[in-house]
C-alpha positions in Angstrom: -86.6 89.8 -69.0 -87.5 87.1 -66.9 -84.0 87.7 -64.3 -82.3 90.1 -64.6 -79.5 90.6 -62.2 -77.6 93.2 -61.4 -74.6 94.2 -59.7 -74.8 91.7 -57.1 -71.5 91.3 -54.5 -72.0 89.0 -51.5 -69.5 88.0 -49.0 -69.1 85.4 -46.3 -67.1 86.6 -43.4 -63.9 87.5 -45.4 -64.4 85.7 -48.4 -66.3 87.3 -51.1 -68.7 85.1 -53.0 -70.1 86.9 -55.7 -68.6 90.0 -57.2 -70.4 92.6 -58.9 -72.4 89.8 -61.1 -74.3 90.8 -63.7 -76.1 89.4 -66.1 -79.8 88.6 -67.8 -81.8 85.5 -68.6 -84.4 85.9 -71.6 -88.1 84.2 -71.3 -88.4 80.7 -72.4 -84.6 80.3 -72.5 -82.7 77.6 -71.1 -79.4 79.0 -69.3 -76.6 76.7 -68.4 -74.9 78.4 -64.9 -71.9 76.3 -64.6 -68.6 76.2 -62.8 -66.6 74.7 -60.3 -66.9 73.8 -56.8 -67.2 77.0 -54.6 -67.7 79.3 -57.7 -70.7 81.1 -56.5 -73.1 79.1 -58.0 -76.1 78.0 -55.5 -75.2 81.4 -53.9 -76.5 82.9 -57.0 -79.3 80.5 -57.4 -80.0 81.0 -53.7 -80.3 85.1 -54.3 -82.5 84.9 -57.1 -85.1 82.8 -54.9 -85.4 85.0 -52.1 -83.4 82.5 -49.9 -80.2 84.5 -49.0 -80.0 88.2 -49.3 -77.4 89.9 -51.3 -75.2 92.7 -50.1 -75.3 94.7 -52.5 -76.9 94.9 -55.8 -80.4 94.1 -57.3 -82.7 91.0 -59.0 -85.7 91.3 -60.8 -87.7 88.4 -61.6 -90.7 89.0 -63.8 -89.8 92.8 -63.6 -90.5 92.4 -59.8 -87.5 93.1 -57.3 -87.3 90.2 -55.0 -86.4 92.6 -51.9 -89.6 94.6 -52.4 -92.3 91.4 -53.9 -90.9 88.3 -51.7 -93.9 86.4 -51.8 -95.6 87.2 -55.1 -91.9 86.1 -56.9 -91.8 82.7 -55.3 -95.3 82.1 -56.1 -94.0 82.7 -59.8 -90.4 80.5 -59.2 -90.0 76.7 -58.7 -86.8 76.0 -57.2 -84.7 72.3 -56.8 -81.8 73.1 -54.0 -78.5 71.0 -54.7 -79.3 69.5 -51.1 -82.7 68.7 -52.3 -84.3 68.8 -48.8 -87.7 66.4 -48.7 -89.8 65.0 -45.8 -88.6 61.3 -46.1 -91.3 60.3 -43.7 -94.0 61.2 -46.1 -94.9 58.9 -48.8 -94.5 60.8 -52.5 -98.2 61.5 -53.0 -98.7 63.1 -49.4 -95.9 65.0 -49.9 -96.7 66.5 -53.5 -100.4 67.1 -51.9 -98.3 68.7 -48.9 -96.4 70.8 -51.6 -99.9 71.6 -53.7 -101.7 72.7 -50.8 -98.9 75.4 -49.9 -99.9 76.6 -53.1 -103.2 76.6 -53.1 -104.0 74.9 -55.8 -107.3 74.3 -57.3 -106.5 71.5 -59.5 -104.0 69.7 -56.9 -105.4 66.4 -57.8 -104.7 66.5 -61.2 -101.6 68.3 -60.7 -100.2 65.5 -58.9 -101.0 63.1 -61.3 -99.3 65.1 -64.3 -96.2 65.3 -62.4 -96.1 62.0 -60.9 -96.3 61.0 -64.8 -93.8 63.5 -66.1 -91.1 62.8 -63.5 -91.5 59.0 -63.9 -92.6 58.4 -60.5 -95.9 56.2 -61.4 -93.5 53.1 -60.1 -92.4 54.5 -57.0 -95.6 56.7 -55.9 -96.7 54.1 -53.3 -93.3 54.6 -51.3 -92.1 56.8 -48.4 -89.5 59.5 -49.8 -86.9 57.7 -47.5 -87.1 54.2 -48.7 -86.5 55.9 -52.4 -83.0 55.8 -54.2 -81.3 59.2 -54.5 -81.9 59.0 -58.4 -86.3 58.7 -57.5 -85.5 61.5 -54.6 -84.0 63.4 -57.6 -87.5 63.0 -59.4 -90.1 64.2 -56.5 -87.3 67.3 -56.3 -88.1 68.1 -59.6 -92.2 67.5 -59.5 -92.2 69.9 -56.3 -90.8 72.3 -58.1 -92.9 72.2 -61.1 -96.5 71.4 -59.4 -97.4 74.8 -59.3 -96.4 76.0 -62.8 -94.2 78.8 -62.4 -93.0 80.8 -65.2 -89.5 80.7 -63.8 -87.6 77.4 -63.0 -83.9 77.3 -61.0 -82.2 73.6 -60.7 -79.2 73.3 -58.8 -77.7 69.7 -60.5 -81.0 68.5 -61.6 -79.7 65.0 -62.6 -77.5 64.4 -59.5 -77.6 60.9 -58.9 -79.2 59.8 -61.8 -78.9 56.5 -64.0 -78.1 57.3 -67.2 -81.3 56.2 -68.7 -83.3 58.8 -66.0 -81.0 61.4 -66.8 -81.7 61.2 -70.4 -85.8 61.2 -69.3 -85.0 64.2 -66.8 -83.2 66.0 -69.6 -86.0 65.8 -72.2 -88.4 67.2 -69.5 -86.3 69.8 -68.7 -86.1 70.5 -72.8 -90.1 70.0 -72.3 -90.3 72.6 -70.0 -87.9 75.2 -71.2 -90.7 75.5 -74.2 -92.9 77.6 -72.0 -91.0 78.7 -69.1 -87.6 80.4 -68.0 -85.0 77.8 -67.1 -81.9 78.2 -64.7 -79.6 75.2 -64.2 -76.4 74.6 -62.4 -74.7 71.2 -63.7 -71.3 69.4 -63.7 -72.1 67.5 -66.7 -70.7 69.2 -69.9 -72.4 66.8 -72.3 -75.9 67.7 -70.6 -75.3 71.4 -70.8 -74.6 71.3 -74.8 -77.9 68.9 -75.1 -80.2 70.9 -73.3 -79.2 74.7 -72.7 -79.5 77.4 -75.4 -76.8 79.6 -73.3 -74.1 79.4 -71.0 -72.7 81.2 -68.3 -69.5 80.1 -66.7 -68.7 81.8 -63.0 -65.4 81.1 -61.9 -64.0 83.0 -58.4 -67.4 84.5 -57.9 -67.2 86.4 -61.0 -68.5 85.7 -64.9 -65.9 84.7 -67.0 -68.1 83.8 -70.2 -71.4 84.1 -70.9 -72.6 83.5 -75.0 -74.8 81.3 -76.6 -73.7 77.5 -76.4 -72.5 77.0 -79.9 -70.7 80.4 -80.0 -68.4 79.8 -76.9 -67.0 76.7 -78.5 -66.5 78.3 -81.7 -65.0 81.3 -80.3 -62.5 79.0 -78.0 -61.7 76.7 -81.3 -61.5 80.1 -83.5 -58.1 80.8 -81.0 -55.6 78.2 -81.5 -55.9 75.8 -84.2 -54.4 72.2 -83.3 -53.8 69.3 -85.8 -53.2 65.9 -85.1 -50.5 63.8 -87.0 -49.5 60.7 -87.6 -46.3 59.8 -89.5 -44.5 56.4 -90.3 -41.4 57.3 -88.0 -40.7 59.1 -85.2 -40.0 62.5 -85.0 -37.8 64.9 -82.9 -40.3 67.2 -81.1 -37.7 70.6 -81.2 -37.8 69.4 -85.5 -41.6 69.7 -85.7 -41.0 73.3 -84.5 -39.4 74.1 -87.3 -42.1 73.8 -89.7 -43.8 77.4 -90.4 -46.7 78.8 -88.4 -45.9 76.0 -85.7 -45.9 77.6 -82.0 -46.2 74.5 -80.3 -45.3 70.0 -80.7 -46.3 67.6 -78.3 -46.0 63.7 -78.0 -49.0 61.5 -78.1 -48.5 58.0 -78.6 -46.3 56.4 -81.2 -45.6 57.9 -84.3 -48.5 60.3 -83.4 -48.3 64.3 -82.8 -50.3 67.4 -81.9 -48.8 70.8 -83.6 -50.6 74.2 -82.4 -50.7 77.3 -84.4 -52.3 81.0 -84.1 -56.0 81.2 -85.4 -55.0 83.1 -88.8 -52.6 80.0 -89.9 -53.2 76.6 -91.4 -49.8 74.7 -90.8 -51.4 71.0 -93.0 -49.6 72.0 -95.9 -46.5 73.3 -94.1 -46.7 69.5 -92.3 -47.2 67.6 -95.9 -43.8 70.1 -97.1 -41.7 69.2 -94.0 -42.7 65.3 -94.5 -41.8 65.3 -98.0 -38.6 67.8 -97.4 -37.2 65.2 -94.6 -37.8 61.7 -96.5 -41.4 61.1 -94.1 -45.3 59.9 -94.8 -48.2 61.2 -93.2 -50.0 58.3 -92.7 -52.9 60.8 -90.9 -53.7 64.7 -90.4 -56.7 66.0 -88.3 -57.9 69.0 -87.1 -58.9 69.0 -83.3 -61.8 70.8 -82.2 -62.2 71.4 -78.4 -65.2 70.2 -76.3 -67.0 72.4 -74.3 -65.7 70.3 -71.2 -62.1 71.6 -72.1 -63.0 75.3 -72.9 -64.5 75.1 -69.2 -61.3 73.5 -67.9 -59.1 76.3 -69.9 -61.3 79.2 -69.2 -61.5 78.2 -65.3 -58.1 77.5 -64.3 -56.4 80.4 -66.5 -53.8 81.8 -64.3 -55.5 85.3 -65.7 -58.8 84.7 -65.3 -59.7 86.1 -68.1 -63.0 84.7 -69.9 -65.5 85.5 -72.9 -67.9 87.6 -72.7 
């Protein structure tokens, strides 16, 4: 495995951060490490790079414990903090050459070039960092930590403070990349985790509360409840649509327009089409809702039980 981490528990003064977190991240995999604010995720990220310690608990990067091969594993990981932290006095080449030459690279020249290219900075490479835009800072973030061609990549919101148009660029490099090497990333934006990661782990309270492959979490959340939308030619008492069989829950939309939950195992559309035709009504409309991933992240994360998928 490329990370593997295990049982890892860190706490700040009284507050614990991470508990007991466990999990694995395959080669050439693209793993979405999402959650809200004050989860535990650039904690995480931070442990996995050697730049915080954990309390307790293990990572192995390349089959290499961090604790014990410190400098060997960052040689081997590339690493774009949320607070991105650059030299804005430098201009982007110097620093990239700055970057290269911590490295010791042999081909630093070229090197620069290629990711100057790939992080669309050919426009901007005659500026200092400081005079940059945050979405161009964003850019040399992500070419320092790809000059050196680690096999391991962590990206703490990679496409914070991006135009829409560079986030779609930053996203196909990231796709690019995940081709050859081992990708972490921590993001906000849903629609970016279901374009570009194959998995997802959600950490919620310091703890996972799902971790499956992208497709599979939405499916398993839709496979729970089944919700149809409705539309009839009149309105409709809300305690009436309870009535009709397999019905656990109504609620009001807009209109003439209804959504109607039932359990997983029952399909309520014909119970709907025998209740309109029992009480004199039309159904102008039926559909079945699916969730987004953005809901099954709102459900799974503010769930008075905390429980998750795992």
């Amino acid at each position: 495995m490329s990370i593997a981490v295990e049982n890892v528990n860190k706490t700040y003064g009284k507050q614990q951060a991470l508990k007991n977190v466990s999990f694995l991240v395959n080669p050439n995999e693209i793993l979405g490490f999402i959650g809200p604010n004050g989860a535990g995720k650039s904690t995480m990220m931070k442990i996995i790079t050697g730049y915080l310690p954990a309390d307790e608990g293990r990572i192995l990067i390349n089959g290499m414990d961090v604790n014990e091969h410190q400098l060997e594993i960052r040689k081997s990981i590339g690493y774009l903090p949320e607070s991105n932290p650059l030299y804005f006095d430098m201009y982007i080449k110097e620093y990239l050459e700055f970057v290269a030459g911590i490295y010791k690279l042999k081909n630093k020249d070229a090197r620069i070039k290629e990711m100057i290219a790939q992080t669309g900075l050919e426009a901007e490479k005659n500026k200092k960092i400081g005079a940059l835009s945050k979405g161009y800072k964003q850019r040399v973030g992500i070419a320092q930590a790809l000059i050196h061609d680690p096999s391991v990549v962590i990206l703490d919101e990679p496409t914070s403070g991006l135009d829409p148009n560079q986030i779609l660029e930053i996203r196909n490099l990231i796709s690019l990349t995940g081709k050859s090497k081992t990708i972490m990333l921590s993001t906000h934006i849903m629609q970016e985790v279901e374009a570009i990661c194959n998995r997802i782990i959600i950490i919620n309270n310091g703890e996972i509360i799902a971790n499956d492959q992208t497709g599979n979490l939405v499916s398993q959340a839709n496979s729970l409840i089944n919700t149809i939308s409705v539309e009839f030619d009149r309105p409709v008492d809300l305690d009436k649509l309870e009535t009709i069989q397999g019905v656990t829950k109504s609620a009001f939309v807009k209109g003439n327009t209804f959504l109607l939950q039932s359990n997983s195992d029952t399909d309520i559309r014909g119970n709907i089409f025998r209740f309109a035709v029992d009480n004199g009504i039309t159904v102008l409309s039926q559909q079945k809702m699916e969730k987004s991933l953005e809901e099954v992240f709102h459900e799974l994360t503010t769930s008075p039980s905390g429980s998750g998928i795992r």
